[in-house]
N, C-alpha and C positions, 0 to 999 in steps of 0.2 A: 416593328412591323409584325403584323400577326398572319400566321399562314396554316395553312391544314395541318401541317405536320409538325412543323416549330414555329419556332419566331424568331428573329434580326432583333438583337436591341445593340443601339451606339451610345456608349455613355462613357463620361469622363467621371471617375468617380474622386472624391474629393481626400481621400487618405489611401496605404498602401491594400488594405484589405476591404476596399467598398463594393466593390465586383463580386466579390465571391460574399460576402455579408448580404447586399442586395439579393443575390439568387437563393440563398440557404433563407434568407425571408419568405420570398417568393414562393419557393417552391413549399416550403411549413404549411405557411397560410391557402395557396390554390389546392394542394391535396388533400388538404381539412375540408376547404370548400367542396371539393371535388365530389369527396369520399361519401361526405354530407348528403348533397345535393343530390345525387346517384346512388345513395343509399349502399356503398362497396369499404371496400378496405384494400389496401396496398399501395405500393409503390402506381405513379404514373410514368416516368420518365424510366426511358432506355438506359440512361447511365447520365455522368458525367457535363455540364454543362460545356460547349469548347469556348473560346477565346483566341485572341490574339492582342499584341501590345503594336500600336501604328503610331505614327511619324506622324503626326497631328499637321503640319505644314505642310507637309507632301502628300498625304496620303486621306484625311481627313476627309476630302469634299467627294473623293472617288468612291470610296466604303459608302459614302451618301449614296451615290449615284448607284453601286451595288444592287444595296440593300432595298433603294425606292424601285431602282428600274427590275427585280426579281422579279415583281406579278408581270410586266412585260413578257421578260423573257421566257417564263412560262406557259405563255398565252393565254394569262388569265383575264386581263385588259387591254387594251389598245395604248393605253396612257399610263402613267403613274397616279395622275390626280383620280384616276377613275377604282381605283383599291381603296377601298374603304378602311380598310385596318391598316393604313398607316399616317404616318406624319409629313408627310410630303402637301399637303395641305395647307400644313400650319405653315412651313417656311415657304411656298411656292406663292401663297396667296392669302395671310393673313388668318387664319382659320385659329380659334381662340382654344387651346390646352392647359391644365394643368399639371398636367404630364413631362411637358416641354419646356424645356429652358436653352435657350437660343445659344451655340455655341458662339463664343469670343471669335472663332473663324469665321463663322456665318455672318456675325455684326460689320466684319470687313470687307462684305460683298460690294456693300453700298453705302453712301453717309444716312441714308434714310430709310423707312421698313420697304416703303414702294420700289426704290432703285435696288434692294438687297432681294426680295421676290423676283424682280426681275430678273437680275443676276444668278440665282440660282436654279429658274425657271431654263435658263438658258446652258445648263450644266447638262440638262436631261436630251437633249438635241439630238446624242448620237449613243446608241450602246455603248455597253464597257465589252471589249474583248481582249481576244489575242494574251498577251503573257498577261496583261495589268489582270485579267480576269482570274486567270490560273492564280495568280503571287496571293491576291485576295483570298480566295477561297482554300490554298493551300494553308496559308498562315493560319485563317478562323478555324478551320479544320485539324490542324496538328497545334495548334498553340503557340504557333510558330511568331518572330514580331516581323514587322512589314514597316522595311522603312531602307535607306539606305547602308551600305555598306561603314557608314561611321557611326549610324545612330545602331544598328545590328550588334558592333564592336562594342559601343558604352552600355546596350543591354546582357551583354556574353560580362561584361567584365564585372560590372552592377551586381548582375543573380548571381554568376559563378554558373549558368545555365547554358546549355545551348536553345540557340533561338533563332537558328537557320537547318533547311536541313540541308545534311550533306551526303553525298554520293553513298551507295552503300555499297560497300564492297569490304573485302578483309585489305588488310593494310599490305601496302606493298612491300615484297620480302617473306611475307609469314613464312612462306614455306622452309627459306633458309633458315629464319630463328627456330620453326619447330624444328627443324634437322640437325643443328644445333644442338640443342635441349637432349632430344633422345640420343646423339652422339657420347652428352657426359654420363649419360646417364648408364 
């Protein structure tokens, strides 16, 4: 989804480094465009593209709902179908992309394309709030993953990374071990 100031993309990329290969494309080629077109030179981007890694069975159709219902929640549109710069079209109602490739979750909406529009037509019914909203936008925003507390645990163990955040504070005790320290010292 395209927006004034970024853009949402949801994608399953097909090997371990296709996420960041697609953006380091992306971004070559639009600022050549850019630079071109605008007759400039430099950098466009603020920094850093963010991410997160989700739970594709849990999590997957809600990040849809996000991502489509944003121009809503902005009050750019009344609807999601009514934002033009996005893909909520193609799976809501048929609308032909070649951009788009229909996720394996989205095919189990419905046995058919009619009953699967349907079905996910009927996702968008109510906002996303309260934590589900926070969790989403915290993860995309710190790189954080978004999924349960078991799939959280095989991402930490996998990277060797952390990929929740945690409380931030000094560990409890410090002050005894620093008292410690400088006592041998």
């Amino acid at each position: 989804m395209l927006k004034t100031n970024h853009v949402h993309l949801l994608c399953t990329p097909s090997n371990a480094s296709g996420i960041s290969q697609m953006m380091q494309s992306l971004g070559r080629m639009y600022v050549a465009y850019f630079n071109r077109r605008y007759k400039r030179t430099g950098t466009l981007w603020e920094g850093r593209f963010t991410s997160c890694l989700l739970q594709e069975e849990t999590y997957l159709m809600q990040v849809y709902r996000y991502i489509k219902l944003n121009p809503v929640r902005g009050s750019m549109v009344d609807e999601p179908a009514d934002y033009f710069w996005s893909s909520y079209q193609c799976n809501a109602f048929g609308k032909k992309s070649d951009l788009l490739t229909p996720h394996s979750i989205y095919t189990r909406l419905g046995i058919n394309e009619k009953e699967r529009q349907l079905a996910y037509r009927g996702l968008f019914a109510q906002q996303i709030e309260g934590k589900l909203l926070e969790d989403i936008r915290q993860a995309s925003n710190k790189g954080l993953a978004l999924g349960n507390e078991h799939f959280v645990a095989d991402i930490e163990s996998l990277t060797g990374r952390r990929v929740i955040e945690r409380k931030r504070s000094r560990p409890v005790g410090w002050r005894k071990n620093t008292s410690e320290v400088k006592a041998l010292n």
